[in-house]
KEKE-3310 file (N, C-alpha, C; in steps of 0.2 Angstrom, whole numbers, plus 5000, padded with zeros to 4 digits):
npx = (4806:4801:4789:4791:4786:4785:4797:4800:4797:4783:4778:4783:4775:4763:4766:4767:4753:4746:4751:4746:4732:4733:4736:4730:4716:4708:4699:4690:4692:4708:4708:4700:4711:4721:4718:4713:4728:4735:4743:4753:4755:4741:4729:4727:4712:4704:4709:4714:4700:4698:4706:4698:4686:4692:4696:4683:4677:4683:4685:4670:4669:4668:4675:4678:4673:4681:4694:4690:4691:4705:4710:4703:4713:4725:4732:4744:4747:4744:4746:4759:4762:4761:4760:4750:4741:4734:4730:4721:4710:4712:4705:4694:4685:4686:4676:4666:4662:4661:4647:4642:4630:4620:4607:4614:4623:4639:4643:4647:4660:4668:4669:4676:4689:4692:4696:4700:4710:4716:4727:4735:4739:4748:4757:4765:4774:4770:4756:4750:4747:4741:4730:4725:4722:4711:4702:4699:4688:4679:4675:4677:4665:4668:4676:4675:4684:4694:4712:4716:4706:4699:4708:4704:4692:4689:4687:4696:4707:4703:4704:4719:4723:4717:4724:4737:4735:4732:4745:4751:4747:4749:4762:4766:4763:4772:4775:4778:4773:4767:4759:4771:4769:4764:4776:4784:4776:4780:4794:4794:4787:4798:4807:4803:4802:4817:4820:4814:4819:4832:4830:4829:4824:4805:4793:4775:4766:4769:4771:4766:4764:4756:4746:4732:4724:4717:4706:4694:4687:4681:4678:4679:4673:4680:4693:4689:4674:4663:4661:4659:4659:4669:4681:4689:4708:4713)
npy = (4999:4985:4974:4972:4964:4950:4947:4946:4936:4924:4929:4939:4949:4946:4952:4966:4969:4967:4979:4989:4988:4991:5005:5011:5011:4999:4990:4979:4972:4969:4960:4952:4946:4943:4933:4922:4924:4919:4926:4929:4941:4950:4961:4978:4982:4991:5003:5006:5009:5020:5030:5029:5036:5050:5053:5050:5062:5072:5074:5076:5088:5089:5096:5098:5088:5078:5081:5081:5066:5066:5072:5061:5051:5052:5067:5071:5071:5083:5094:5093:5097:5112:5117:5108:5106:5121:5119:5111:5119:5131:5125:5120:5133:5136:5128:5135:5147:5145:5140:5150:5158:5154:5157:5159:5168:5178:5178:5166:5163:5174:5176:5162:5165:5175:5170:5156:5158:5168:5171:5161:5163:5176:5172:5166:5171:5162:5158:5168:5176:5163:5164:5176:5175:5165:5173:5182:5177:5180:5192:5198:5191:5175:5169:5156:5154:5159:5155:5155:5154:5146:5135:5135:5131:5120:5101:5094:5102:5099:5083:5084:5089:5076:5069:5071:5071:5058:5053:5059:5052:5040:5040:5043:5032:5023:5017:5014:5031:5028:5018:5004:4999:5011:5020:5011:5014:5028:5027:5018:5027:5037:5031:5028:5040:5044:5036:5039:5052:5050:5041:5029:5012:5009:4998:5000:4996:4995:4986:4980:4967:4961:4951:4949:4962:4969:4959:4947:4942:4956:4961:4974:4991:5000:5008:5023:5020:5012:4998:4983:4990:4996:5012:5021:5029:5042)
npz = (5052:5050:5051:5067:5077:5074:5076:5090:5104:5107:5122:5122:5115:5120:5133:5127:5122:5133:5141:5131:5133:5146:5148:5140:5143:5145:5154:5157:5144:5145:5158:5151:5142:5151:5155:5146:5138:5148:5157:5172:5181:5186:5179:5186:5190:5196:5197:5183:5177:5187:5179:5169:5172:5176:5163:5155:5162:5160:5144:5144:5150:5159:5173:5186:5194:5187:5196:5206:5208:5201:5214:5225:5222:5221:5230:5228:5213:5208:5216:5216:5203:5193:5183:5178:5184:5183:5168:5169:5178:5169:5158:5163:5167:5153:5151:5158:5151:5141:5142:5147:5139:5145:5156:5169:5164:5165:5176:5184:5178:5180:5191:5196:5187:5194:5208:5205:5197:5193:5204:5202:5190:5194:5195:5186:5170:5159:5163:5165:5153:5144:5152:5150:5137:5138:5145:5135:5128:5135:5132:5120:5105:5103:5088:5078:5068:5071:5073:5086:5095:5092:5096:5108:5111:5104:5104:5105:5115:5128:5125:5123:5137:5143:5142:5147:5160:5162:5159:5170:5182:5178:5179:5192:5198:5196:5182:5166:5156:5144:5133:5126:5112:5105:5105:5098:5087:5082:5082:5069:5061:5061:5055:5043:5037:5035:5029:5016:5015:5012:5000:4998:4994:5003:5008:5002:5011:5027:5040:5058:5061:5068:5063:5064:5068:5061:5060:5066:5080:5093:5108:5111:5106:5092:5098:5100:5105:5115:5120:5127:5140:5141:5142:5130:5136:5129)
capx = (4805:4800:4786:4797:4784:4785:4804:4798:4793:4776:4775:4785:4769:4759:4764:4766:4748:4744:4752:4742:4725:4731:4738:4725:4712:4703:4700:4687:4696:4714:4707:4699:4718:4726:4715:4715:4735:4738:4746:4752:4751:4735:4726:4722:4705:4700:4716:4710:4694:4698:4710:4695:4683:4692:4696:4675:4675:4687:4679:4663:4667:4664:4682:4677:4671:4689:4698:4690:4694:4711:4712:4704:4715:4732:4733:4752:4747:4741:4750:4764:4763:4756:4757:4744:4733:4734:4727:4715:4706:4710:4699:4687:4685:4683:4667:4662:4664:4655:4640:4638:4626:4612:4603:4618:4628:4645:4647:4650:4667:4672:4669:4681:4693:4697:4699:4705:4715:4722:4733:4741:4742:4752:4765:4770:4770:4764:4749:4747:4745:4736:4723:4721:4718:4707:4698:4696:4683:4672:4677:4674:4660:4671:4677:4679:4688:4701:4714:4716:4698:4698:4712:4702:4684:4687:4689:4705:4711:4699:4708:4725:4723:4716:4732:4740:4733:4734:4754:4753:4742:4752:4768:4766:4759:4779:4775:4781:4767:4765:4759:4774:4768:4764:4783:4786:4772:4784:4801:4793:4786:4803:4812:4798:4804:4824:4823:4815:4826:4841:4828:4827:4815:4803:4787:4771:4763:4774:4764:4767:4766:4751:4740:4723:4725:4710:4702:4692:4681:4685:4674:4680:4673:4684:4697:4683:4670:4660:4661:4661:4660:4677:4680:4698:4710:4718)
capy = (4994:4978:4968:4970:4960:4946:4946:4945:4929:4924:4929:4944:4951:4948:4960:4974:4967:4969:4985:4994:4988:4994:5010:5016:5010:4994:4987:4974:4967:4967:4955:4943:4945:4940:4925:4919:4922:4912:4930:4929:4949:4954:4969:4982:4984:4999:5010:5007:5011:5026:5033:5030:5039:5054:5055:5053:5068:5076:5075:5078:5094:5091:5098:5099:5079:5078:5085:5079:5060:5065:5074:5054:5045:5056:5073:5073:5073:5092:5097:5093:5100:5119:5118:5102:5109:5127:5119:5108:5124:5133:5122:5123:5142:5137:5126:5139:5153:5139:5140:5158:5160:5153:5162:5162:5174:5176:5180:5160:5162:5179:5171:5154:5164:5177:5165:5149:5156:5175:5170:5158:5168:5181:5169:5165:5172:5158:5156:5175:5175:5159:5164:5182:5171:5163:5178:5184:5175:5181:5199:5196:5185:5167:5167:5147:5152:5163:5150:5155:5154:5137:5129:5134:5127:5114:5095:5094:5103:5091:5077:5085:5088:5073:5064:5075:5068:5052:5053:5062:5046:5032:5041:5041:5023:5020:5016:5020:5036:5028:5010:5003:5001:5019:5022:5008:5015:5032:5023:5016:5033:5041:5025:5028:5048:5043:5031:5042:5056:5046:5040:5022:5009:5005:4994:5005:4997:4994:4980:4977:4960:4957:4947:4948:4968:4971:4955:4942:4946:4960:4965:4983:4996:5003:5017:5029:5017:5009:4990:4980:4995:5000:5017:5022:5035:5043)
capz = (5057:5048:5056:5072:5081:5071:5078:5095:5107:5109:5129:5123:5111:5124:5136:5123:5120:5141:5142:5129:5134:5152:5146:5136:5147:5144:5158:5155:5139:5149:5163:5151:5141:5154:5157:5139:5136:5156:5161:5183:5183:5182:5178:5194:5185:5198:5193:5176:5180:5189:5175:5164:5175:5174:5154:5153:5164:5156:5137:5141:5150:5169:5174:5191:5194:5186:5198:5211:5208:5205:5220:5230:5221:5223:5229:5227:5207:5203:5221:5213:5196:5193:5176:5175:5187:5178:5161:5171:5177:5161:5155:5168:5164:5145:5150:5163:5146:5135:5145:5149:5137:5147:5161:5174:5161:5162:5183:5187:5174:5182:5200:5195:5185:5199:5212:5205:5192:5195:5210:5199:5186:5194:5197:5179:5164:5155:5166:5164:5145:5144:5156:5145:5130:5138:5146:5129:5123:5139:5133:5112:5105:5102:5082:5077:5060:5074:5077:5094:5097:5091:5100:5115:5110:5101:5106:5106:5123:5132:5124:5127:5146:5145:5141:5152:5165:5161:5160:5177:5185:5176:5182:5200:5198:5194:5178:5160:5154:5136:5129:5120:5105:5101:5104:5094:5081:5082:5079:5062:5056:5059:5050:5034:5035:5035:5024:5011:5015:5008:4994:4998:4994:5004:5005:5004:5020:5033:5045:5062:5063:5071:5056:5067:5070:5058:5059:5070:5085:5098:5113:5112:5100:5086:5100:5105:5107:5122:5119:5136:5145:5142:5137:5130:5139:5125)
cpx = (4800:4796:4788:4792:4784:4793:4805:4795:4787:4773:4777:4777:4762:4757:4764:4757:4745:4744:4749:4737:4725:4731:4733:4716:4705:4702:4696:4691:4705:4712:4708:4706:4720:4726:4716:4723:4739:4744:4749:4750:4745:4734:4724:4717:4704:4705:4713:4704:4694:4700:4704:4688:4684:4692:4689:4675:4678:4684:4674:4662:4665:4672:4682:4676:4679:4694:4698:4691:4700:4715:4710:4710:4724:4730:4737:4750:4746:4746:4758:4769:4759:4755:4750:4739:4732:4728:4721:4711:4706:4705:4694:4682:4683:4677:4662:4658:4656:4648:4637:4632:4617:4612:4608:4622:4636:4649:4651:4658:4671:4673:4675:4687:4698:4698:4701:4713:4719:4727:4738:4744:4749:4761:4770:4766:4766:4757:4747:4745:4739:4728:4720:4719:4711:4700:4694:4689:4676:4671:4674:4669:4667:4671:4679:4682:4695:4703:4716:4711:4698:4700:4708:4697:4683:4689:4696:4709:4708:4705:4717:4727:4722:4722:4735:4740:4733:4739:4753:4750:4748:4761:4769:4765:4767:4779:4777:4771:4764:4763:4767:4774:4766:4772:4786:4783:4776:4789:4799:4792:4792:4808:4812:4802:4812:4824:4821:4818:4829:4837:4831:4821:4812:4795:4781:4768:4768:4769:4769:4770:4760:4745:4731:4720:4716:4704:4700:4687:4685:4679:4674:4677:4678:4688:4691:4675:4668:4659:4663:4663:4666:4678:4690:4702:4716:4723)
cpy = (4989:4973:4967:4965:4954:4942:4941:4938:4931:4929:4937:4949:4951:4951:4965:4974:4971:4977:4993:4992:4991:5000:5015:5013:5006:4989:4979:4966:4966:4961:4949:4940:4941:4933:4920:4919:4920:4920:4932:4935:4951:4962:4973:4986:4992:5005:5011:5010:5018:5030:5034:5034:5047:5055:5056:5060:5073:5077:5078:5086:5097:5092:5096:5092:5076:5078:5082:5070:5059:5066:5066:5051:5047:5063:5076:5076:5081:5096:5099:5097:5106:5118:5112:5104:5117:5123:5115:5114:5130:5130:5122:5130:5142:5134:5131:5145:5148:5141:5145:5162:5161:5159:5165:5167:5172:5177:5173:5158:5168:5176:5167:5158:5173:5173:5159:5151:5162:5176:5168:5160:5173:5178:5168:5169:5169:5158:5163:5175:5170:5161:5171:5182:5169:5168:5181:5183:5176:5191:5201:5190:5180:5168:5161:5148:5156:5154:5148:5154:5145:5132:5130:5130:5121:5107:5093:5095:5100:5086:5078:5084:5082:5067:5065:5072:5062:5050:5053:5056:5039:5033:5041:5036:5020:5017:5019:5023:5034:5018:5012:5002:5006:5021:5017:5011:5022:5031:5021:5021:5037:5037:5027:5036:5046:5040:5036:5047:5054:5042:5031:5018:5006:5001:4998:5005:4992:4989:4979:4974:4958:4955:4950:4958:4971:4966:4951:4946:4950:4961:4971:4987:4999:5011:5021:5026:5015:5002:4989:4985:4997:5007:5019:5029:5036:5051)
cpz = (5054:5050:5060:5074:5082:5074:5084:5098:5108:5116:5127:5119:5115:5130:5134:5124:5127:5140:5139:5133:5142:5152:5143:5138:5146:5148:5159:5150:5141:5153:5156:5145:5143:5156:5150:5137:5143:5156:5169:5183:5180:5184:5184:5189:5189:5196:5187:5176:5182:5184:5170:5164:5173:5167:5153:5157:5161:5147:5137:5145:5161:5173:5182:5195:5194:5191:5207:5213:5207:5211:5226:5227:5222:5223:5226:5218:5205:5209:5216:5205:5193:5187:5173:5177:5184:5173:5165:5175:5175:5159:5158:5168:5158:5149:5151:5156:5141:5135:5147:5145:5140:5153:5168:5171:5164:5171:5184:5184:5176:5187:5198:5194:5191:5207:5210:5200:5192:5200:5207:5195:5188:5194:5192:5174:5158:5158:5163:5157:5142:5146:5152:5140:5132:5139:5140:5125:5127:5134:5124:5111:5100:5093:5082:5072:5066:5075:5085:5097:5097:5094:5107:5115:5108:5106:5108:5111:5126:5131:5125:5133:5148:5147:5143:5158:5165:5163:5166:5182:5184:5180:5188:5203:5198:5187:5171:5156:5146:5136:5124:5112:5101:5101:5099:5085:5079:5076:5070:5057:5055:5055:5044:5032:5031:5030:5016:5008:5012:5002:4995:4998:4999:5004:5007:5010:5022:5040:5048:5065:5065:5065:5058:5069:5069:5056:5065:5075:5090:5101:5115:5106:5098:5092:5103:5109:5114:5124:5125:5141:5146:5139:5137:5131:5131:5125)
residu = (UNK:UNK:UNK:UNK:UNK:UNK:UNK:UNK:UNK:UNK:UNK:UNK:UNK:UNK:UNK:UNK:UNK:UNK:UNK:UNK:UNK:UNK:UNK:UNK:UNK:UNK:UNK:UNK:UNK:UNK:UNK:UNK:UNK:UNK:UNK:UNK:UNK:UNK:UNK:UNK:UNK:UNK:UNK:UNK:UNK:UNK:UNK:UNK:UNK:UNK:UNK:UNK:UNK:UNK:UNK:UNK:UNK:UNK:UNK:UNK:UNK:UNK:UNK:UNK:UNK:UNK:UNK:UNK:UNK:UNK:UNK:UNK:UNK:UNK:UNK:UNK:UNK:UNK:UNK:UNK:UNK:UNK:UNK:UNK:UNK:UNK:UNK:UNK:UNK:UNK:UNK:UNK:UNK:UNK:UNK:UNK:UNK:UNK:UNK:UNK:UNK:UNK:UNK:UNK:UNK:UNK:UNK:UNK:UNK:UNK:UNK:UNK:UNK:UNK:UNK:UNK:UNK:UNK:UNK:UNK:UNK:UNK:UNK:UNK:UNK:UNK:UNK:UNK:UNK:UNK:UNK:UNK:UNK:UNK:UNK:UNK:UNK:UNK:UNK:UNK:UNK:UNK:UNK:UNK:UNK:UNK:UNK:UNK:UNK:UNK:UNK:UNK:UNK:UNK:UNK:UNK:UNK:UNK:UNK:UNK:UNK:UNK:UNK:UNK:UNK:UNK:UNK:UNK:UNK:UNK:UNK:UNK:UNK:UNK:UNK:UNK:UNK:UNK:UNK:UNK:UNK:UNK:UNK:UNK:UNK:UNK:UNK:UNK:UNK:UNK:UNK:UNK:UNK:UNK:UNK:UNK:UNK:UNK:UNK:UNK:UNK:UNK:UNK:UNK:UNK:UNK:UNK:UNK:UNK:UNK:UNK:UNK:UNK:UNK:UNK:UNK:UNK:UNK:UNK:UNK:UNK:UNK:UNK:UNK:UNK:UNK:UNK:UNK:UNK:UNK:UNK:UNK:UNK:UNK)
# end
């Protein structure tokens, strides 16, 4: 995929353009988009907002804060889907386990994990398994070189769930769960494979299209950043 973008109409590039910044949750720098590329749909800043609300909660570890502004802004979401709401207090359980070191000890993560999460557990084997992994790390001291260990502690399931949930919000909104440009950013990486497979040449970087990507001024910090008070749901 060839510069697709460049293929593209002007108006067409700027709602891929809209669509990430709504997707991945920039709600500041969406608005003043829309007003600089003369856009009619504007951005629902507080949906943004909200969506971005939770990801911070979700990162930093406050599962429960989480949980409850998906619960104001749709119940139907977690009602609807056990396995979403499962890892969302799987993950609550790991915070609970994290923090058991201090003076509460480890009652506050037995308490949580037999009433929010042994009911549920009984019902599936996946939950069942999952939840005995996780139990594990009240039961053993936590090794970070176990790889099971790991996948639980590290940043990374935050950032999973968080994108989980993301999906389950934008889908209920009736909306497609992904900025297009990352499906398009896909498309081009399975092109690059293909085309090597069959030993064809192609050109080492592969661009976009968009000239200005890594240049000019932006009010957003760099993807994780806080620039104009935006922070990005990823």
């Amino acid at each position: 995929m060839l510069d697709l973008l460049r293929l593209l109409p002007h108006s067409d590039i700027n709602t891929v353009i809209m669509d990430y910044l709504i997707k991945e949750g920039y709600p500041d720098s969406a608005r003043k988009f829309a007003m600089e590329a003369n856009i009619k749909q504007k951005p629902e800043e507080e949906s943004i907002r909200t969506r971005v609300a939770i990801r911070n909660a979700i990162h930093s570890g406050d599962i429960q804060t989480a949980i409850e502004h998906i619960n104001e802004l749709n119940p139907n979401i977690l009602d609807s889907d056990s396995q979403l709401h499962f890892a969302l207090l799987r993950l609550q359980l790991v915070e609970l386990i994290r923090n058991s070191s201090s003076s509460a000890g480890i009652e506050p993560a037995l308490k949580f994990a037999t009433q929010q999460l042994a009911p549920r557990a009984s019902t599936s084997k996946e939950f069942l398994h999952d939840l005995e992994r996780t139990m594990a790390l009240l039961v053993f001291t936590p090794d970070p070189s176990n790889p099971q260990d790991a996948e639980l502690l590290k940043p990374d399931l935050r950032m999973e769930v968080a994108d989980r949930v993301n999906q389950a919000i934008l889908a209920r909104q009736g909306t497609s769960v992904e900025a297009k440009i990352k499906e398009w950013i896909r498309a081009r990486a399975w092109s690059e494979n293909q085309a090597r497979r069959t030993k064809k040449e192609i050109p080492h970087n592969m661009r976009l299209g968009l000239d200005g990507d890594t240049e000019g001024d932006s009010d957003d910090e760099p993807m994780n950043g806080n620039g104009d008070n935006d922070a990005m749901i990823t």
